[in-house]
Each structure stands twice: as structure tokens, then as C-alpha cells.
C-alpha positions in Angstrom: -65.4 -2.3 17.9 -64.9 1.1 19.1 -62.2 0.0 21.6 -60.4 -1.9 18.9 -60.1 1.8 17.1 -59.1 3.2 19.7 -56.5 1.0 20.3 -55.4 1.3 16.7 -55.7 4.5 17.3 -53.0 5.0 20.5 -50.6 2.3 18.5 -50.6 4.4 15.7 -49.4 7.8 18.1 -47.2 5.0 19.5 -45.9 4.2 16.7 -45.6 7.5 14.9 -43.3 9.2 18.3 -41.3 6.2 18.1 -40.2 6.4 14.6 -39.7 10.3 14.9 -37.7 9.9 18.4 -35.4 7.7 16.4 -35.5 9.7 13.2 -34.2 12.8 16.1 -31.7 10.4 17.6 -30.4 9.5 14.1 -29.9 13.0 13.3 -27.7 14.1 15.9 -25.9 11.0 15.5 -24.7 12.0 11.7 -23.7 15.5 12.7 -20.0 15.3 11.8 -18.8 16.1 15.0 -20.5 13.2 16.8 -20.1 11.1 13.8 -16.2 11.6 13.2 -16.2 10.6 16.7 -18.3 7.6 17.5 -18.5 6.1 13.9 -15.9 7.1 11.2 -13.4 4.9 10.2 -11.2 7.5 9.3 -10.8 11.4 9.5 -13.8 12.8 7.8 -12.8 13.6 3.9 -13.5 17.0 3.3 -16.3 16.9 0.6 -18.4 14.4 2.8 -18.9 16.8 5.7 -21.3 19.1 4.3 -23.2 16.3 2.8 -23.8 15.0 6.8 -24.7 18.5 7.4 -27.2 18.7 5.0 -28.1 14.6 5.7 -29.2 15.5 9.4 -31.1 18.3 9.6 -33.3 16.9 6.3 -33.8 13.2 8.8 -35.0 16.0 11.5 -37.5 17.3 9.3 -38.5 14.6 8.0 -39.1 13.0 11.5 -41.2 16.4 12.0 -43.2 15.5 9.4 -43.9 12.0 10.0 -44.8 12.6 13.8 -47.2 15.5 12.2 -49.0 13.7 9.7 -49.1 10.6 11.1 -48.9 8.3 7.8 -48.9 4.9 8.1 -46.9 4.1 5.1 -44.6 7.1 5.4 -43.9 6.2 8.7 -43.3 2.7 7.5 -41.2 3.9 4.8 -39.1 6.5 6.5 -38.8 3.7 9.5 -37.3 1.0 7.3 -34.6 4.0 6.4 -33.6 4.7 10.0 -33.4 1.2 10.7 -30.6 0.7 8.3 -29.0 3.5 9.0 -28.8 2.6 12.6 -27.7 -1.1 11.7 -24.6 0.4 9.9 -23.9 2.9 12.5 -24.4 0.2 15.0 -22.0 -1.7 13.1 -19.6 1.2 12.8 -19.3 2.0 16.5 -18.8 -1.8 17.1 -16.0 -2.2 15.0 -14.4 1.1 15.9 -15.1 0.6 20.3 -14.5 -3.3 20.0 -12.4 -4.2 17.5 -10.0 -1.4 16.3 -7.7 -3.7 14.9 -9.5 -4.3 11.7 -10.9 -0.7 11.4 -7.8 -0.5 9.1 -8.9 -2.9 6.6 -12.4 -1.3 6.4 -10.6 2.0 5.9 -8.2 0.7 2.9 -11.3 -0.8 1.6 -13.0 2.6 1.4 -9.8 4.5 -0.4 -10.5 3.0 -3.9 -13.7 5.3 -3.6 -11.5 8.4 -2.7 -9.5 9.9 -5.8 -8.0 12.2 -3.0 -6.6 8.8 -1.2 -5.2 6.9 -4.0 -1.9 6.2 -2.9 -0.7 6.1 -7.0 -0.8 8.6 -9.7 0.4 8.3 -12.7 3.9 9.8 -14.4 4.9 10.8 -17.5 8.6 9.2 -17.6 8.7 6.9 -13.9 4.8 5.1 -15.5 3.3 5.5 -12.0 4.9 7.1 -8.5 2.9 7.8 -5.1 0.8 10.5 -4.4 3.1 13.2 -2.3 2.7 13.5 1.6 -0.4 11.0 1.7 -0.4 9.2 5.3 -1.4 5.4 4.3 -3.4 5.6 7.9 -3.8 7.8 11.1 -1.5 5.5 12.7 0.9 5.7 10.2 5.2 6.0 11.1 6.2 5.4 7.1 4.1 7.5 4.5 4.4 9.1 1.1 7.1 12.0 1.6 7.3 15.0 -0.6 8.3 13.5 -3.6 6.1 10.0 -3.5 8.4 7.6 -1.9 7.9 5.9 1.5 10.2 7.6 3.6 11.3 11.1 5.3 11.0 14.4 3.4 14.3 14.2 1.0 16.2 17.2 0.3 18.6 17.7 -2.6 21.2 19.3 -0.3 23.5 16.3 1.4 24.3 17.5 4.9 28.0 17.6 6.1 29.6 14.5 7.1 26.4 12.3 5.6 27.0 9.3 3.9 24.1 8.7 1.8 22.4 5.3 0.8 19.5 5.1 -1.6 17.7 1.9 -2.2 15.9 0.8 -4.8 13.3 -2.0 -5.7 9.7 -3.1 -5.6 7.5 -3.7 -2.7 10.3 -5.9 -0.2 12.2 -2.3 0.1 9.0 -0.3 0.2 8.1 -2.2 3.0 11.0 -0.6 5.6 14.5 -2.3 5.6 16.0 0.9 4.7 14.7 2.8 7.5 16.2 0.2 9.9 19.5 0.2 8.1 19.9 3.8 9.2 18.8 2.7 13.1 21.2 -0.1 12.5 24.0 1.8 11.2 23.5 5.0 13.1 23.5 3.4 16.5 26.8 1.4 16.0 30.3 2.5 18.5 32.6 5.2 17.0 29.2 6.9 14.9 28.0 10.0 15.1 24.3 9.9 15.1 22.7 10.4 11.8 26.3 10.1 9.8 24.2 7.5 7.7 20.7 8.4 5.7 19.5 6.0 3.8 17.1 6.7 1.4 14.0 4.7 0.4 13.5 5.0 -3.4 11.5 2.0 -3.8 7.7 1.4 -4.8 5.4 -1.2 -5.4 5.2 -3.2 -8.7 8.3 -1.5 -9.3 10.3 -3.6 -12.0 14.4 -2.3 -13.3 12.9 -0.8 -15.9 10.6 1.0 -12.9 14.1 1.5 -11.0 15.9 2.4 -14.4 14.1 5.4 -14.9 13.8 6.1 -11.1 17.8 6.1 -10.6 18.4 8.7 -13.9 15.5 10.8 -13.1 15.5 11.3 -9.4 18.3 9.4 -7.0 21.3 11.0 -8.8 20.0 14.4 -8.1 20.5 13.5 -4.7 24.4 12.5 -4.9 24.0 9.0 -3.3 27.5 7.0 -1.9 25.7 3.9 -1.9 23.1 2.5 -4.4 21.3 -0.6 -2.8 20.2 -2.8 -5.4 17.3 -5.3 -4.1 15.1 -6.4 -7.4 14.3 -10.0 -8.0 10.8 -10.6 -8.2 8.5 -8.0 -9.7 9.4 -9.1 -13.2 8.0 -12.3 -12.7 4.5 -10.7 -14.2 6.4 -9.2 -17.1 6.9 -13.4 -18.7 3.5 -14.2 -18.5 3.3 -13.4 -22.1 5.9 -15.7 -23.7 4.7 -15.7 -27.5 4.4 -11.6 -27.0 7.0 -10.4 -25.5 9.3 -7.7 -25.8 12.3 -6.2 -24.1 10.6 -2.6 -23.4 7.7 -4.7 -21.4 4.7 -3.3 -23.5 3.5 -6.7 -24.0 2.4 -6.5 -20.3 2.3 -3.1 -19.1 -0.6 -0.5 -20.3 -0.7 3.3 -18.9 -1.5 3.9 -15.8 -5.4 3.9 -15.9 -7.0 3.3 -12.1 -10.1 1.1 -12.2 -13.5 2.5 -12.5 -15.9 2.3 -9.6 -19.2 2.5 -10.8 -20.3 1.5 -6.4 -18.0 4.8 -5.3 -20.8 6.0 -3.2 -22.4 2.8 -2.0 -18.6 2.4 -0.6 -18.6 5.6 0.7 -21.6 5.1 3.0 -21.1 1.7 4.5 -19.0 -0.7 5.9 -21.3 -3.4 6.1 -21.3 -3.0 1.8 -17.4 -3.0 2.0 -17.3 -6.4 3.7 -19.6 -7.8 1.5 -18.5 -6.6 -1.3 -15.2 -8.1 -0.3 -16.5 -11.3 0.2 -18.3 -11.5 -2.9 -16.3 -10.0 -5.8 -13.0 -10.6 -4.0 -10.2 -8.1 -3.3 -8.2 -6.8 -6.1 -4.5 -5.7 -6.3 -4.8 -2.0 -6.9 -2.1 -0.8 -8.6 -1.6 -4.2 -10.8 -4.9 -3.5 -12.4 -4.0 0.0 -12.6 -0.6 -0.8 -14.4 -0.8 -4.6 -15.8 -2.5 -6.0 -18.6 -4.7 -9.0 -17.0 -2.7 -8.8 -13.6 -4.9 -10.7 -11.7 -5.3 -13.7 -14.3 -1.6 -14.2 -14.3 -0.3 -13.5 -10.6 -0.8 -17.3 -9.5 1.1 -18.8 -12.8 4.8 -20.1 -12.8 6.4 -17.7 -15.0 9.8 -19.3 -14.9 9.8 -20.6 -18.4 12.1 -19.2 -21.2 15.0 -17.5 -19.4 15.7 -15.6 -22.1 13.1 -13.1 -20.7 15.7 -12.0 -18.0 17.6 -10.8 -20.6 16.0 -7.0 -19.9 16.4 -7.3 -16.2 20.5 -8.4 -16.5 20.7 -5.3 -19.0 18.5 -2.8 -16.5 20.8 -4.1 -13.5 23.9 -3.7 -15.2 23.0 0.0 -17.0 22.1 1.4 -13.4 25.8 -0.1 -12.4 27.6 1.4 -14.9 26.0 4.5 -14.5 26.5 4.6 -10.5 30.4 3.7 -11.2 30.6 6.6 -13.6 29.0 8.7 -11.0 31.6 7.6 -8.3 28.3 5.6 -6.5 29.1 2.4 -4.6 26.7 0.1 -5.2 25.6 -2.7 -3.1 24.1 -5.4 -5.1 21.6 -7.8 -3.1 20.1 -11.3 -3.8 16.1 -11.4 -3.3 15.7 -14.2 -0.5 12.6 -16.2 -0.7 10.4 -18.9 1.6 11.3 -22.3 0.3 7.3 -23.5 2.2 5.7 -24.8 -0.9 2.5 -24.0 0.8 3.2 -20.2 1.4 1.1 -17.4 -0.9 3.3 -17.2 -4.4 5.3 -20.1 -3.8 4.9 -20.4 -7.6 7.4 -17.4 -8.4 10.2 -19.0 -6.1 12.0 -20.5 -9.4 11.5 -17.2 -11.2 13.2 -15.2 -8.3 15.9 -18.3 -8.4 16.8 -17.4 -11.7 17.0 -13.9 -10.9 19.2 -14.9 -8.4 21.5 -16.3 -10.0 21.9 -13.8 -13.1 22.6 -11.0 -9.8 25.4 -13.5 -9.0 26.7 -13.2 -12.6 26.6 -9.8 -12.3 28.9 -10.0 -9.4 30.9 -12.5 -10.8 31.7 -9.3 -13.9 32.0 -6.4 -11.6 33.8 -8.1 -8.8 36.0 -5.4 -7.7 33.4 -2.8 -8.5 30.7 -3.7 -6.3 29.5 -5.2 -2.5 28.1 -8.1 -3.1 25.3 -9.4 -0.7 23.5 -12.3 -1.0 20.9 -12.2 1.2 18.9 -15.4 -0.8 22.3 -17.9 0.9 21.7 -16.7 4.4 17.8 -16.2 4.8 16.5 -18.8 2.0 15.5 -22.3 3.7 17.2 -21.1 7.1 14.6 -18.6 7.7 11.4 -19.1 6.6 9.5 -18.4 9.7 10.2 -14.4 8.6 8.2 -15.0 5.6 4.8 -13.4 5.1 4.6 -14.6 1.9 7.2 -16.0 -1.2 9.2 -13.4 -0.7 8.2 -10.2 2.1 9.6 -10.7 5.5 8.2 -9.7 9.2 9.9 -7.2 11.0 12.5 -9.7 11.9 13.6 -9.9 8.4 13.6 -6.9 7.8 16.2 -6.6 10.6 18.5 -8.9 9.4 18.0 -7.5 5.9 19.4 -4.3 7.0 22.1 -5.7 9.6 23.6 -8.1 6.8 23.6 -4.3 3.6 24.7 -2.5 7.3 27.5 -4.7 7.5 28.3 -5.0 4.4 29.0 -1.4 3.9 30.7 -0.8 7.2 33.2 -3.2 6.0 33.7 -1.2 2.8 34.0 2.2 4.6 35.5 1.1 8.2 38.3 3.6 7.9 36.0 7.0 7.0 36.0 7.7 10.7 
């Protein structure tokens, strides 16, 4: 009997150095230096530093304590807590050592808790822009530049000899064709390096209303040659409200109002609670919820019904036209091409951007002389749809031929400026 408290006795000591040698590991492990090394996703936000300074040295006391008083239940408690804290730095140093390529999905996950991060603020004319000179990621090339848009810092000053080309239009110019237009046209015989800058005015969700607003508010300040036109898709969310809607898109649109998150801090603290949470509840699209009414009920529905809802879009194309032309800008009007894979994420707003499609070519058909025409939906729709990611963004290869077919296009109008 008295051995068996005895060894009770040394299990317990046992016991209690083991939980506070962990509880002393732990805490050197959260000091920010160590842990922006080994274990953050990211670059350590600047508001949850001090909170792993104070984190650690309360675990070392508290590891003090329990190898002091040598509680069962405290030590069981306080063990249970070290435990998962370990498990999800265990997890973090994992995914960070041995599989770095999706430490940038754990990090977008994490932004929504971030107000600082948000990539989108709202506006008081434009609805919604980016937040200025926010990197997306460490790793980064495009980011927000000083006035929101994804692209080098603009000045309002046009440099001498510069022919400048601002594009405009949702997400598929977001995404980096107009940065390889200027590579493109930059690099071809007989030009002087940097003679061409495009300018990348686009952003997401953008619709012509967006890029209305955008052109008279921003782009002519900046005395543009060419105006790149390449919208045919993001109004496919504005008809999903037949019965309601109007020509100013209220029906569908609501002030820019980012989600709550009530789990910010749970977020914050672990990535193992990101996945999950992903899994379970899903991830949701942002900046539609932050900017649509019911965005997420209506993103899978064919909203190619009454073509009378195109009536705005034909009217916002043609207004930033005529307003380029009595500007003296060139603009270079583009069809949106699309995968014809009926399988293929969105397949369902391939008839919408159709339509669109063919009201840009009616557009032409009234500004023939006025305009470049390029209709990038003949020459990449059903002949290229390994570029597609989805019904309508291309891989990088698309992109490239995006830009080579507006390069051309505008070399051909201004083949005798040199």
C-alpha cells in the first residue's frame, strides 16, 4: 500500500515537470519572434504582437505555478490547453515547412477577420474601390496601388512621348492582361521602352455602371489615348431580379456593408478552425455579399432571360464612348470571350455574356469609324478553351493572347506615331 503511494506519488512529480516543461517550451514558442518565424502564416499584424507578448510570459507563470503546487486537476486542465496549442502550432509549422503552397489560402481565409486587410472599402460615388497600397500576399507582383486599382502607382502627370491606355472592366481585367499588354507592346522593334503604359482601372464585381462612374471620376484626370473596353459579364447578377428591376441596378445592389464576423478571433488564432470552418459553412464570395443583395443565392442561375435588361449596359457602353470621343480618347472596344465546356464553373452565364456580345457588336456596327473593334469572343471562344479557369477567366496564356490581339490592334491604329 505504501509503495503504491509512493508510486502515485513520483507519477504525480512526473507528471507535474512534464506539463510545466511543455507549458516553458510553449512559451518561447509564442514569442513573436520565434512565432512569426516558425508558425505565422503571414507577417505578424500589428495589434496581435503584444497580445503574444503578454500570451507567453502568462503560460510561463502559469507553468510555475502548476509545477509549484502540484494540482492534479490544474495540471490536468492547464495540460489539455498546451496540448491544443501545440496541435495547432504543430499544424502551423507543417503547413508552412511542408506545404507552402497552400499557406496562401489559409492566409486569405484569415483576412475577413482583419479590417486592416480587407482588400474593399466602400466609396461615396465609385460604391466600393480597393483599399490603397494593400499587397494581396507577401509574394505579391500585382497589388492595390495608391489609388485602389491593381496596378503600378499612377501619377496624373503623362510623361513625354507616353501613349497611355487605361482599361476598364470587372474581374477578367483585374486579373493582369493589361500589365502584359505594356510587356507586349513595349518590347516590339522600332519602340522605345516604356513608350506604352497601360493602365489597369479595373475591379472586381465591377459592372458599366461600376466603370461609368470610374471613367468620369478618375481615368480622364489621367488624359488616357486609349480606353480599353472589356465588360461582358458582371451584369449577369444584376437580372436575377426580373419582376424588380430597374435601370439604376438598385433592385440588386445595397451599400457597401462587409459581413459581420461574430468567429473574428476564433479565426485569428487557428488554422485548423479556418479549414473547418471552410468545410462546414462553405466559402463565401466577399465582396458580392458585401455589395449584392442575396449574391450567393443567385450566382448559379441562368440570368439570360428578358434581354431587355441589357438595355442599361448598351446605354453605359455607349455614354463612356461618347464621352472618350469628345475627349479625343481612342477607344478599343473588346468582346468578353467565354469556355463553351458545359461542365466548367458558371457555364450557366455563357448565354448571358453571348448577348452581351453581341449588343458590343452593335455598338461597333454604330461607331464604326470611331472606334477599334476587337472581338476577342470569335478568336478565343470554342478554339481555346483549355485557357479557361472558369466561364469566362483565362490562365496566363490567355491573358497573353488577350493582350497580343488589344496590342495589335492598337499598333495597327497608331503604326505611323514613330
Amino acid at each position: 500500500m505504501v509503495m503504491g503511494k509512493i508510486t502515485k506519488k513520483k507519477y504525480l512529480i512526473k507528471y507535474h515537470i512534464l506539463t510545466g516543461i511543455l507549458g516553458i517550451v510553449t512559451s518561447l514558442f509564442i514569442i513573436p519572434p520565434i512565432f512569426s518565424r516558425l508558425f505565422a502564416m503571414d507577417i505578424l499584424i500589428s495589434n496581435d504582437v503584444p497580445k503574444l507578448w503578454l500570451l507567453s510570459p502568462l503560460i510561463l507563470i502559469l507553468s510555475y505555478v502548476i509545477l509549484t503546487i502540484k494540482k492534479k486537476k490544474a495540471s490536468r486542465v492547464f495540460l489539455i490547453i498546451l496540448l491544443l496549442i501545440n496541435i495547432e502550432l504543430i499544424t502551423r509549422i507543417t503547413i508552412v515547412l511542408c506545404y507552402p503552397q497552400h499557406k496562401y489560402n489559409f492566409i486569405k481565409l484569415a483576412k475577413i477577420a482583419y479590417p486592416e486587410l480587407i482588400r474593399y472599402s466602400g466609396h461615396p460615388f465609385l460604391h466600393f474601390t480597393g483599399n490603397p497600397d494593400l499587397k494581396h500576399n507577401p509574394d505579391d507582383v500585382i497589388s492595390h496601388n495608391n489609388l485602389g486599382f491593381n496596378d503600378h502607382n499612377f501619377i496624373f502627370e503623362k510623361p513625354e512621348n507616353t501613349i497611355r491606355i487605361a482599361c476598364i472592366g470587372g474581374s477578367t481585367t483585374v486579373s493582369g492582361y493589361p500589365q502584359l499588354l505594356g510587356h507586349y507592346l513595349n518590347k516590339q522593334p522600332g519602340i522605345s521602352a516604356n513608350s506604352f503604359e497601360p493602365m489597369n482601372f479595373g475591379q472586381d464585381c465591377y459592372t458599366t455602371a461600376h466603370s461609368l462612374v470610374n471613367f468620369t471620376l478618375n481615368i480622364i484626370d489621367f488624359s488616357p489615348d486609349y480606353l480599353v473596353i472589356h465588360h461582358a459579364w458582371n451584369e449577369a447578377l444584376i437580372r436575377v431580379e426580373t419582376n424588380k428591376f430597374r435601370n439604376d441596378y438598385s433592385h440588386a445592389l445595397k451599400p457597401f456593408s462587409p459581413p459581420t464576423v461574430g468567429d473574428r478571433d476564433l479565426i485569428r488564432i487557428s488554422v485548423i478552425y479556418r479549414y473547418l470552418r471552410e468545410r462546414i459553412v462553405g466559402k463565401k464570395h466577399f465582396l458580392r455579399n458585401a455589395i449584392w443583395k442575396n449574391a450567393d443565392d443567385n450566382v448559379e442561375k441562368d440570368p439570360a432571360g428578358n434581354i431587355s435588361e441589357l438595355k442599361p449596359y448598351k446605354r453605359n457602353i455607349k455614354t463612356i464612348i461618347d464621352l472618350s470621343i469628345l475627349k479625343g480618347i481612342k477607344v478599343v472596344l473588346t468582346t468578353q470571350p467565354h469556355s463553351t465546356d458545359p461542365a466548367i464553373k458558371h457555364h450557366l452565364h455563357s448565354k448571358h455574356i453571348d448577348q452581351c456580345n453581341d449588343i458590343l457588336r452593335e455598338i461597333h456596327e454604330e461607331y464604326t469609324d470611331k472606334i477599334i473593334f476587337v472581338d476577342l469572343d470569335k478568336t478565343m471562344s470554342s478554339k481555346m478553351n483549355n485557357v479557361f479557369e472558369d466561364v469566362a477567366h483565362v490562365n496566363k496564356a490567355g491573358k497573353q493572347f488577350k493582350a497580343e490581339q488589344i496590342g495589335n490592334a492598337i499598333l495597327k491604329d497608331h503604326e505611323n506615331i514613330f
